[in-house]
KOLZAVO-640403 format. One record per residue: x, y, z of N, C-alpha, C in turn. Coordinates in steps of 0.05 Angstrom, whole numbers, plus 5000, padded with zeros to 4 digits. Example, Ala and Ser with C-alpha at 12.3 -4.5 7.8 and 13.67 -1.06 7.14 Angstrom:
# residues 2
526448865156524649105156526449345156525749555142527349795143525850015157
***
This chain:
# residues 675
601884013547602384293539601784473563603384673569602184833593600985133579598785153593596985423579599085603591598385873572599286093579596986293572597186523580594986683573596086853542593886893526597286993501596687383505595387443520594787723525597187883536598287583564600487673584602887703572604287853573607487913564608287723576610787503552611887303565614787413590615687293605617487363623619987373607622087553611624287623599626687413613627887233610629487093628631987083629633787173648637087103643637386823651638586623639638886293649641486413660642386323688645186413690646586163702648386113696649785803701652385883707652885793739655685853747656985663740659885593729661585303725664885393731665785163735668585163743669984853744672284833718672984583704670584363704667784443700666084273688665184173649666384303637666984283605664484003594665183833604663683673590661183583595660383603627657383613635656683923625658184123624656784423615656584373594657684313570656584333542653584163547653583983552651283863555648684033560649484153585647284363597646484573587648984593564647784863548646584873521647784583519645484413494643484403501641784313529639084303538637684543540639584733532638585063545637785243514639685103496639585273471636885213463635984973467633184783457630784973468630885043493628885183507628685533509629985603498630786003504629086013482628286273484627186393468629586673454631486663430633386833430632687153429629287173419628687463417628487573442627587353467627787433495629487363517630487133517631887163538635287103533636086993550639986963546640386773567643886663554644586483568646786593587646586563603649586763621651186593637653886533623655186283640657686463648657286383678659586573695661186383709664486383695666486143699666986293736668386123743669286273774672486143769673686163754675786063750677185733742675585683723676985463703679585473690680385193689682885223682683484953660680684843657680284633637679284703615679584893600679685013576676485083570675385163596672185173588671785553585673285653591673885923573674285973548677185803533676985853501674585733497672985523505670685443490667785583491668185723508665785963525666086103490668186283497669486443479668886363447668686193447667086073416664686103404662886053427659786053420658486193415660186503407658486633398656286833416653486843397651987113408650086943426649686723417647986493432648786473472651186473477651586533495653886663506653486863531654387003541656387003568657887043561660386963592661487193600662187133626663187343639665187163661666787253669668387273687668487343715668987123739667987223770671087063786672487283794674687153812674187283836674987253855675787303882676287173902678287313925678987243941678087103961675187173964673487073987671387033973672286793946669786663933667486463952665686543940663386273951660986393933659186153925657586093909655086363911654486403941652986703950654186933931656786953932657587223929657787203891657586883883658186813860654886963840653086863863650086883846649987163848650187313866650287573876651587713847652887663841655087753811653387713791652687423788651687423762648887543758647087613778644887703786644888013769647688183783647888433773649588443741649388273738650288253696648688153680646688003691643787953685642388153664641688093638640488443622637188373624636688083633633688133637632588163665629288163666628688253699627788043711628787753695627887483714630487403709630887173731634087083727633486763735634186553721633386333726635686203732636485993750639485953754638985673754640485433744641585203737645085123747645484953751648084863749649184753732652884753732653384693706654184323713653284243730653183933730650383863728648084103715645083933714644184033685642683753678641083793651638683853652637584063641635184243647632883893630630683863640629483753632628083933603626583843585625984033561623484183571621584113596620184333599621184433617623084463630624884643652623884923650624985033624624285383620621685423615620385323598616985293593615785303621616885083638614885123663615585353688618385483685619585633704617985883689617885923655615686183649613586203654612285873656609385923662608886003684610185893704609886003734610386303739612886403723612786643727611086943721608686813707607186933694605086993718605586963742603686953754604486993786607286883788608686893812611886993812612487133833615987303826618387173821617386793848619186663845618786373837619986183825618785903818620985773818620485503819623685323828621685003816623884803826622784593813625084383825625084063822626083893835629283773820631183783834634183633832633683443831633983233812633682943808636082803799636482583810638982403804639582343771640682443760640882353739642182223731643382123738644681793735644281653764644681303764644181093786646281163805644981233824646081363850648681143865651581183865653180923877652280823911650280633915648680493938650080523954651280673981652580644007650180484025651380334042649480214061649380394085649180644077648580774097646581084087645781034061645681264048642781264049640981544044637381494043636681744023634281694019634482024005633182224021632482104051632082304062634482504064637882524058639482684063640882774034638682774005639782783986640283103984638783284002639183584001642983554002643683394016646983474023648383303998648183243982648783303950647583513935645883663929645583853916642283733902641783483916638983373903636683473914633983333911632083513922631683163949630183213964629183073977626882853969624882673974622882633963620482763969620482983977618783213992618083403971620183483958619983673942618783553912617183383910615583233888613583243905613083123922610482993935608483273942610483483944608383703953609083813981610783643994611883794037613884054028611684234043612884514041615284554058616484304067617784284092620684414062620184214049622984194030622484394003624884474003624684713982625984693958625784823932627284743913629384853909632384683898635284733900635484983879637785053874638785343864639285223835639484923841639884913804637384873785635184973807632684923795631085263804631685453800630985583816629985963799627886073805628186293789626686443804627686733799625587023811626387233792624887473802624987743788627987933804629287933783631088073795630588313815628488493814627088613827627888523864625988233865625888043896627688003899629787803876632187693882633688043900633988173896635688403903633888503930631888543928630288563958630288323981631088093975630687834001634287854003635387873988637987903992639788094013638388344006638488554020636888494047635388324049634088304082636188084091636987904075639187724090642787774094642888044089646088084086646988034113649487924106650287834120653188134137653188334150655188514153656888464159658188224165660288144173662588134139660688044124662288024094662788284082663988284064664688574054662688554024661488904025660088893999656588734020656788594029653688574062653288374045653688244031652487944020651487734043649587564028647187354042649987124051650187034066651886814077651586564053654286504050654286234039653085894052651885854038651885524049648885424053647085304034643985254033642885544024644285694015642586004017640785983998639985903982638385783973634985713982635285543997632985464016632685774026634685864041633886174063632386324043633186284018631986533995628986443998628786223991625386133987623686174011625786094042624186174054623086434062624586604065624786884061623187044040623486824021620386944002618086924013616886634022615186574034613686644061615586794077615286934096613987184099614687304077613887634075611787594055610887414051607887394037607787274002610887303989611487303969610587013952609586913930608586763922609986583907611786463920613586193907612085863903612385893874611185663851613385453856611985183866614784983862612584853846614084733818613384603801614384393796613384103805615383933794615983853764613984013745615383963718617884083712618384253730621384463732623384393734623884073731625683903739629283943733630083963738633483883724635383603733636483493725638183223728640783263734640883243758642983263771645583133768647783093762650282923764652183023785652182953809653983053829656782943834656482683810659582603814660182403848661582153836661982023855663082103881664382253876666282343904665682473924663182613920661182693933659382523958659282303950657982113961659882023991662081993994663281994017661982094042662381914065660581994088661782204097664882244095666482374116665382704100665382724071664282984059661183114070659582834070657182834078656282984106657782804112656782924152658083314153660483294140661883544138659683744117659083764105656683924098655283944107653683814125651583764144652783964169654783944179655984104201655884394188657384474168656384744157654084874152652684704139650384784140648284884161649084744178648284854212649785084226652785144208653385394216652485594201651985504179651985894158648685814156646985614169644685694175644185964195645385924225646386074237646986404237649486384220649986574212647886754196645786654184644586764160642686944176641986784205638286854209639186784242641686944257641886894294639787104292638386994319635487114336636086984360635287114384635087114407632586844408630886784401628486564400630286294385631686344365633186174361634886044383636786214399637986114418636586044435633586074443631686004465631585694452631685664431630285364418632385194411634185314413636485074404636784874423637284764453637184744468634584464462632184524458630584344446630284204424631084324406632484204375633984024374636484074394638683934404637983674410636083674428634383424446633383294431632083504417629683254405631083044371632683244368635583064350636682824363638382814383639182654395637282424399634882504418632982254426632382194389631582274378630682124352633081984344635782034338637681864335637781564349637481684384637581424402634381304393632281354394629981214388629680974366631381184344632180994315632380784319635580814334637080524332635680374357634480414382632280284392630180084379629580324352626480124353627579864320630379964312631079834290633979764286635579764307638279804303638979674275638179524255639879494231638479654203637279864215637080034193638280214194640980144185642780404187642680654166641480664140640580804129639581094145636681014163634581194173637181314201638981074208640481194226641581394227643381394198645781634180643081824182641481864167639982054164639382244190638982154214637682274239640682344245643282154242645682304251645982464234646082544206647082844196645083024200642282994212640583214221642383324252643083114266644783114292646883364294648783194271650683434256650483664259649083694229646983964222646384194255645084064267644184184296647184214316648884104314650684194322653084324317653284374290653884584278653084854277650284864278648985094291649185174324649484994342649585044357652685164373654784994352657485164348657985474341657285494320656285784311654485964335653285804349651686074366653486074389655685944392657185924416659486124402660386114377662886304371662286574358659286574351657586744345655886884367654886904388652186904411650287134402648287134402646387324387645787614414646387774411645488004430646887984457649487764456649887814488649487414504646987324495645487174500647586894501647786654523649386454523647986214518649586074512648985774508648385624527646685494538646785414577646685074576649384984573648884664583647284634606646484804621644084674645641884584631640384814609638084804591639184594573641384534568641084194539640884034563641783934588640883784591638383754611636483874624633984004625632483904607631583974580631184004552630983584544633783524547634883294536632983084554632483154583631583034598628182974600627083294586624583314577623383114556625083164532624382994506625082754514626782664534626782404536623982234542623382344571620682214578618782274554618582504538615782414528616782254500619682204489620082014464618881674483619981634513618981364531616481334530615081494535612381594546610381504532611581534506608581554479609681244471610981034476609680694467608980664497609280734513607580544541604180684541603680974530601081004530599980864504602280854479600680684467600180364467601180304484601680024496598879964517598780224534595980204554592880224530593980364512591080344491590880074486592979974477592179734456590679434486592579384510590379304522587779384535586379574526585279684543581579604533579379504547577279394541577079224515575879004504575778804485572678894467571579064489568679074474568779224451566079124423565779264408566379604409566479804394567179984395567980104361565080374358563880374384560980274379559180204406556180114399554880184378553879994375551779964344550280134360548080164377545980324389546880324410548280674415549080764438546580894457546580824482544780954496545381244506547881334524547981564523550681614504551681914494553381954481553882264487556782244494558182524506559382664483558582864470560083064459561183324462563983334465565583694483565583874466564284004477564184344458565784434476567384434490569084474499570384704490569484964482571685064450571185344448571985474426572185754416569385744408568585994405565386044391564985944361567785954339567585874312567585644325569185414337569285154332565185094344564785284361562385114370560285144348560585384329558385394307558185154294561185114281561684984265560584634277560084594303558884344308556784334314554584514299551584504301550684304282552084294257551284144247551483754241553683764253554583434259552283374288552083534308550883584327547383514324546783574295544783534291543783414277546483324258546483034246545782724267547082834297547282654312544182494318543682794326541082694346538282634328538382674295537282554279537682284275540482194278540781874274540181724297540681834318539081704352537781844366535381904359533582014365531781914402532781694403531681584424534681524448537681624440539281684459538981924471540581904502541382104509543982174504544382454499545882544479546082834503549782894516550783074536551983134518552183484524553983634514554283844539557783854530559084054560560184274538559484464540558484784512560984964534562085154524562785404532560585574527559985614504557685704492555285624486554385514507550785384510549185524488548685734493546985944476546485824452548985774439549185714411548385464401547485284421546585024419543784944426542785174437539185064455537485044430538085014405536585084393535884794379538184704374537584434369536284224390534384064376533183944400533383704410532983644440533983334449537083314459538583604463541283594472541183624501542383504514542883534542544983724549545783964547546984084550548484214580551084134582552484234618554384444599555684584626556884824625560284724616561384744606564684704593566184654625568084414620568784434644567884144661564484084655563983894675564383654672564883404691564583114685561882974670562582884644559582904646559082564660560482474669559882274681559382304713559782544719559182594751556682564756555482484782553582384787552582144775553781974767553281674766551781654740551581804724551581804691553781614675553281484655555281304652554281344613557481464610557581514579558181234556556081144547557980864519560181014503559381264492561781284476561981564474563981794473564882064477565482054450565282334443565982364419567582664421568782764423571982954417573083084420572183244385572383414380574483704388573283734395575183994419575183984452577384094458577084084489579584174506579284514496581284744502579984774526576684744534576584874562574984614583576284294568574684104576576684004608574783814618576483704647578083514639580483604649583183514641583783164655581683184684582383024704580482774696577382814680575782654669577582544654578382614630579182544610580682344620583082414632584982144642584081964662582381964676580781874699579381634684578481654657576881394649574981544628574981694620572581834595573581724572576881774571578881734549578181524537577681194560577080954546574580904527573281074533570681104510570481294497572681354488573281684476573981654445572781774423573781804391574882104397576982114385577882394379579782344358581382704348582682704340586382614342587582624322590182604339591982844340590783064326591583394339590583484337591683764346589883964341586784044354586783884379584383844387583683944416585984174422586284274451587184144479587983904477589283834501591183904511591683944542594183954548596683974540596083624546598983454535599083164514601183254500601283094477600082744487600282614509599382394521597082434513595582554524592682544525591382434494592382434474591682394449591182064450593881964462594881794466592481464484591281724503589381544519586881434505586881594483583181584470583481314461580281164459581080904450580580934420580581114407580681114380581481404367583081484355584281734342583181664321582381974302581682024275583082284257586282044242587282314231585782584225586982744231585283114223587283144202586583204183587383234161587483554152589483694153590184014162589384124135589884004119588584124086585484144080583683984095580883984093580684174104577584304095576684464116575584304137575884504161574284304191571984244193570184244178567384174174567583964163569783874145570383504136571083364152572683494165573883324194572683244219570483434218568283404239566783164231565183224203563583014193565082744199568582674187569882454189570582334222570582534244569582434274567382304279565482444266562482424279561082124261563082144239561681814223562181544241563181604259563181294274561181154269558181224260555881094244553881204223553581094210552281254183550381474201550881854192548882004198546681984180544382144194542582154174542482534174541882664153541882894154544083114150547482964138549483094152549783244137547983314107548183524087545683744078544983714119542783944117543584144142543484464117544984594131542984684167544784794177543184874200543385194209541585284194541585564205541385714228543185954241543186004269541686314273539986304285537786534290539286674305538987024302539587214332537887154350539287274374538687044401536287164409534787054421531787274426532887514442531287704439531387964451533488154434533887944416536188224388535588454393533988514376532388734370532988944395532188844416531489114441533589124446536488864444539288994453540789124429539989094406541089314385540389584392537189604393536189904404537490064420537989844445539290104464542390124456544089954440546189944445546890204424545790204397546490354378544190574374544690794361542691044350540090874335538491064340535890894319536290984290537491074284538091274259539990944235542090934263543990644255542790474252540390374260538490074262536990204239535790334226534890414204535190404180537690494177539490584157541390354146541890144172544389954167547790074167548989834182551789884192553489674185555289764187558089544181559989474209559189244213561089254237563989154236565989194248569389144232569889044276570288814267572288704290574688754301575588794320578288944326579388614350581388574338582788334359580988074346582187924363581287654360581887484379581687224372580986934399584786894408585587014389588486834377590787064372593487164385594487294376595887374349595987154337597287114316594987244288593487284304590387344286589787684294591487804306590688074316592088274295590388414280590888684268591688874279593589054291593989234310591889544298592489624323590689894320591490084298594290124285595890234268595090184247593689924239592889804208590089924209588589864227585989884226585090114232586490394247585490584238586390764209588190754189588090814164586790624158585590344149584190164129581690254143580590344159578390604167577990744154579890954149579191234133578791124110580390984093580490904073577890864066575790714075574190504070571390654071572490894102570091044105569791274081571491334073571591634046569791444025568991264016567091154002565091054011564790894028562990774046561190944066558691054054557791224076556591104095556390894105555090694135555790724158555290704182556390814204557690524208559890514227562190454228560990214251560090054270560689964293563489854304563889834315566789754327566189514349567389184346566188934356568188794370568488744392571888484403571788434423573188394438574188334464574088534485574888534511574088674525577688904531578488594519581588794523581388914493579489044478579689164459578689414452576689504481575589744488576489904477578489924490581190184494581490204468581990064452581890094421579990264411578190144410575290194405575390484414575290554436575490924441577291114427579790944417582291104406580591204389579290914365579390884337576391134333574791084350573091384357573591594360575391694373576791974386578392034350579491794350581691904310578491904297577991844289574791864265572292024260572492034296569592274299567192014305565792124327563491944332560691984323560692164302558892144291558792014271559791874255560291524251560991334259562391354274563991094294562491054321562390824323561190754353563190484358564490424389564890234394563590074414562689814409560989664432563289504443566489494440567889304443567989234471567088984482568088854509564688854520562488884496560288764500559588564513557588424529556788114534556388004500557187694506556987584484554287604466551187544483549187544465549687854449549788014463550088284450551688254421554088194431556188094408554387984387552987834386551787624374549587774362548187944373545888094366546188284344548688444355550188614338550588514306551688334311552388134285550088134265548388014280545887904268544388144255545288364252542988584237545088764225547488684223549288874208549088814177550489004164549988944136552588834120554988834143557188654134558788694153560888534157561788394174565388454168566488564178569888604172571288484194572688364198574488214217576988044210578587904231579887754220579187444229580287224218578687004220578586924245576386954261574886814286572986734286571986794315569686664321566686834305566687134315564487254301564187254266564987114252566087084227563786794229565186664246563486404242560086424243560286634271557186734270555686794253556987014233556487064203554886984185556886774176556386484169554186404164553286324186551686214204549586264193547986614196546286724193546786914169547486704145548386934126548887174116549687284148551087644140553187594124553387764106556287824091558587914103560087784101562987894110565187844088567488054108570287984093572188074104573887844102575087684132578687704122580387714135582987824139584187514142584687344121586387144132589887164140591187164153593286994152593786774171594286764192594686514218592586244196590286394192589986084180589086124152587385994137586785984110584085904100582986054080580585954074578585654064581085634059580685344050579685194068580485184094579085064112578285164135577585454140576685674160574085754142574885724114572385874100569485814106567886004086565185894082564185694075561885554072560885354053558785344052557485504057553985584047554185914039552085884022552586134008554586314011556986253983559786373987559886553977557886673966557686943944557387183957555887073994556087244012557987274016560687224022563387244035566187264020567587444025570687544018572087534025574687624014577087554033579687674031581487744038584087734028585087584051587387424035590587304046591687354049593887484070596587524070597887414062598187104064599386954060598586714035600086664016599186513995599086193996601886114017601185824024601685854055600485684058600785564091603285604107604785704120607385694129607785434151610285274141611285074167611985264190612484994203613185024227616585264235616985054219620185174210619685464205618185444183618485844173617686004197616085844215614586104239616486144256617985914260621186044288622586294290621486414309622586594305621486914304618886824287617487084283614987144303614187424302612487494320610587354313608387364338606387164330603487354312604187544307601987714289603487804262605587594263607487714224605987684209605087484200603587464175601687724172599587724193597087894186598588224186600988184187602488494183603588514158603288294148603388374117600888474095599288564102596488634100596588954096595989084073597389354072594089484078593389664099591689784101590089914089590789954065590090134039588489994017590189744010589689503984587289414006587189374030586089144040582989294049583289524041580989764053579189704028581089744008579789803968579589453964580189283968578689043965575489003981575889104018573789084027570689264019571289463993570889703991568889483957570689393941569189203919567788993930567688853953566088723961563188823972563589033984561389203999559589273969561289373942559189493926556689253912557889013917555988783905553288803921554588903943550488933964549389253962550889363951549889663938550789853970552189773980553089934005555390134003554690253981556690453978556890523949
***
């Protein structure tokens, strides 16, 4: 049974089902549909596009139960088709099915429940009858029948759900539409061909909260004839054009060029590492397709002026080659590489790289100190960016980020990871690597090789938070201690550098300090957001203001003073770090977006509340006392790779309305009586 709340008004739904000479799979579909409507609320809306197999007189029969309408034109396609039935729609959700799919019986049940909560919801195309076996066929390419992938069950946000499974508020539907018109068409309609997928992504982009449910299911019948390779590959080629068409960008045409490449080499790699799996083969060739279909379109299309440059495909082609070569001969050099145990039962010394951002180094105080509890009698090197943050734990050998720690005739048993954005690039490959645990991303190297050299990788698992992933590095042997937290003190001399930095009136009274910038562009609030979610925040909040960041954030910091009046506002931005740190440590909450001073927070249980988008709480968050800490999201799920092409690298956190995000930070502050 799926709960509903019975307080919430259920969603009003138009089912709208486009068909054309389908008669006998549509009666079917609308038998599965009569079963599930609710008649006091929603409707069935079947919009012929020109039948000629008598599925009109029989429309024309059924009565009040369902509703038909009529869609011809000249320059038909399925876009301009939904576009129609969208505006004849009498309710404010519109759920769309095809008339070759059978709604499973919780189809509408689960597309309402989702909607009760989210604008848009969709659900998985499934084979509904035994698929005819080509020896060339996979389901990795079932999107090019109208099916879902095996992605779109398992949970990969990569894959999205099809149009015959698919629903929003007519409201969005008419707003993402209008961001994708296409002006070349008449009437500005969204381009034909996958538009679908563009809708979801396009939801997902601007912050919008799309539910894929796989109880949402419908059963697909796409009919034999479909199955043909020569149809197959040919949809695949379109699809790569009215991709094109939908969404040309100048960054697009920067990337095609590598897309291109890295298509190709995966095709040639295929049949390298398996030539008689021709299945996985077809598959990598209609992605091939696909990519050069798009790349057709940007040649008969060009975005702003901008050309296509065979110098850059083959440049590009020549790039991805070596590193598709590259990565079995380094993993070829791992696998012969030393026979010894690994790693020692009782290591004598042991290298760990803090190598890192100030959050990553907080966050390894505590594995850090899990460590040196379980070998208490090793020596135990750490190379810190941020030493400071580490002297406290005891028994660490601590060097400056950067150094060998095997220079000077020190000789490490086993390295351990972690990070190493500001570690020696030339150690690492030189011989550290061979006694090295790390991750296999995400872990600041260079180049993708380097992963490659360690003699042992430890999937990072992007859904955990990084405090699991740390613990799952650092277990190479049972810790002792690894679920005792480690609290981080202000640095000595706080006190006297708060004094001079701020009024004594402010150290008295208590302040709020609000971060301006961050480690990470994609993490930067511009000055535009943050001085209205200022005023906002300040017209309730009587606390003086501090102002906390970078040094390229000064200049900020003086604007956001000069607009506010400095008789609340102070900025310390482009402080020395302890300062930074000091500051922190005696404020009475903490506003930023997710970084490093956030982690500090943390740490020393100031309260904060923190601006996610670039990353997510789930695994950036808190985990000791969380009652101290808040939040808003821009973003509701994680965005791929795919969805970010393209966009600036601070989109997300620009979806963040200065106002809502002021009056959230504003109910958090009243739980500590600060306002």
């Amino acid at each position: 049974m799926l709960n509903t709340t019975a307080s919430a008004p259920l969603p009003e739904i138009s089912v709208v089902v486009l068909t054309r000479d389908r008669l006998a799979i549509l009666q079917k579909c609308l038998s599965a549909l009569r079963d599930q409507i609710d008649p006091n609320h929603d409707e069935i809306l079947v919009v012929d596009t020109g039948s000629k197999d008598g599925t009109v007189e029989w429309l024309n029969r059924q009565g009040p139960t369902v509703r038909y309408v009529s869609y011809e034109s000249t320059e038909f396609d399925f876009a301009r088709a939904r576009h129609f039935a969208v505006g004849n729609a009498q309710k404010p959700f519109v759920a769309f099915t095809d008339d070759d799919a059978i709604p499973d019986p919780l189809w509408l049940p689960s597309i309402r429940h989702e909607l009760m909560e989210a604008p848009m919801a969709g659900g998985p195309a499934l084979a509904g009858e035994e698929l005819p076996v080509r020896w060339w066929w996979s389901p990795e390419i079932s999107w090019l029948v109208g099916n879902s992938p095996p992605g779109t069950v398992t949970g990969n946000r990569e894959n999205y759900p099809a149009t015959s499974s698919m629903a929003f508020s007519k409201e969005l539907y008419l707003e993402l539409t209008d961001k994708l018109a296409d002006p070349s068409t008449s009437g500005g309609l969204y381009v034909s061909g996958r538009e679908d997928a563009e809708l979801w992504r396009q939801a997902r982009i601007t912050g919008v909260r799309a539910a894929n449910d796989y109880r949402a299911c419908v059963f697909h019948y796409p009919g034999y004839n479909r199955f043909a390779m020569g149809l197959i590959l040919k949809r695949a080629y379109h699809d790569g054009w009215a991709g094109w068409l939908r969404r040309p960008s100048a960054a697009g045409m920067r990337d095609m060029p590598w897309e291109l490449a890295v298509a190709r080499w995966d095709l040639l790699v295929s049949i390298g590492r398996n030539p008689l799996n021709f299945r996985r083969h077809f598959a990598r060739l209609c992605w091939l397709v696909r990519q050069s279909g798009r790349r057709k379109a940007m040649v008969k299309q060009p975005f702003d002026g901008l050309r296509v440059s065979t110098e850059t495909e083959f440049e590009q082609f020549v790039m991805v080659g070596k590193q598709r070569l590259g990565r079995p001969y380094f993993q070829w050099k791992g696998e012969v590489r030393g026979k010894s145990p690994f790693p020692p039962a009782a290591p004598g010394t042991i290298y760990v790289s803090a190598d890192c951002y100030v959050g990553d180094t907080v966050l390894l105080r505590r594995p850090l100190s899990a460590l040196r509890k379980t070998f208490p009698a090793a020596r135990i090197i750490v190379t810190a960016r941020y030493p400071d943050l580490l002297v406290d734990i005891p028994g660490l050998i601590i060097l400056p980020a950067g150094v060998d720690p095997e220079s000077g005739g020190t000789s490490v048993d086993v390295a351990v990871v972690p990070y190493y954005h500001f570690g020696n690039v030339q150690a690492w490959r030189k011989g550290l690597s061979h006694k090295a645990v790390t991750f296999d991303c995400d872990t600041g190297f260079p180049g993708g090789r380097d992963y490659l050299l360690a003699r042992k990788t430890i999937r990072k698992d992007l859904e955990l938070h990084e405090l699991e992933n740390l613990f799952r590095l650092f277990s190479l042997w049972p810790l002792s201690g690894i679920d005792e937290e480690v609290v981080l003190q202000p640095p000595p001399g706080a006190r006297e550098v708060v004094a001079k930095l701020l009024p004594p009136e402010w150290e008295r009274s208590g302040y709020v300090c609000v971060q301006f910038g961050a480690g990470m562009s994609d993490k930067e609030w511009p000055l535009d957001r943050w001085i209205p979610f200022l005023k906002e925040f300040m017209e309730t909040c009587s606390l003086p203001i501090v102002i906390i960041g970078g040094e390229n954030w000064s200049e900020a910091g003086e604007i956001a003073v000069r607009e506010l009046g400095d008789e609340r506002v102070l900025s310390v931005a482009g402080c020395p770090f302890n300062a930074l740190w000091s500051v922190i440590a005696y404020s009475k909450l903490l506003i930023g977006a997710c970084s490093g001073p956030k982690h500090l927070a943390f740490a020393m249980h100031v309260p904060t509340f923190t601006l996610y988008a670039a990353t997510e709480p789930e695994r950036w968050g808190a985990t000791e006392r969380t009652e101290l800490h808040a939040y808003v999201n821009a973003v509701h799920d994680r965005l791929t790779g795919t969805e970010l092409q393209g966009l600036s690298a601070h989109h997300r956190i620009l979806l963040l309305d200065p106002v809502v995000t002021a009056n959230a930070a504003l109910v958090h502050a009243r739980t500590f009586g600060l306002c």
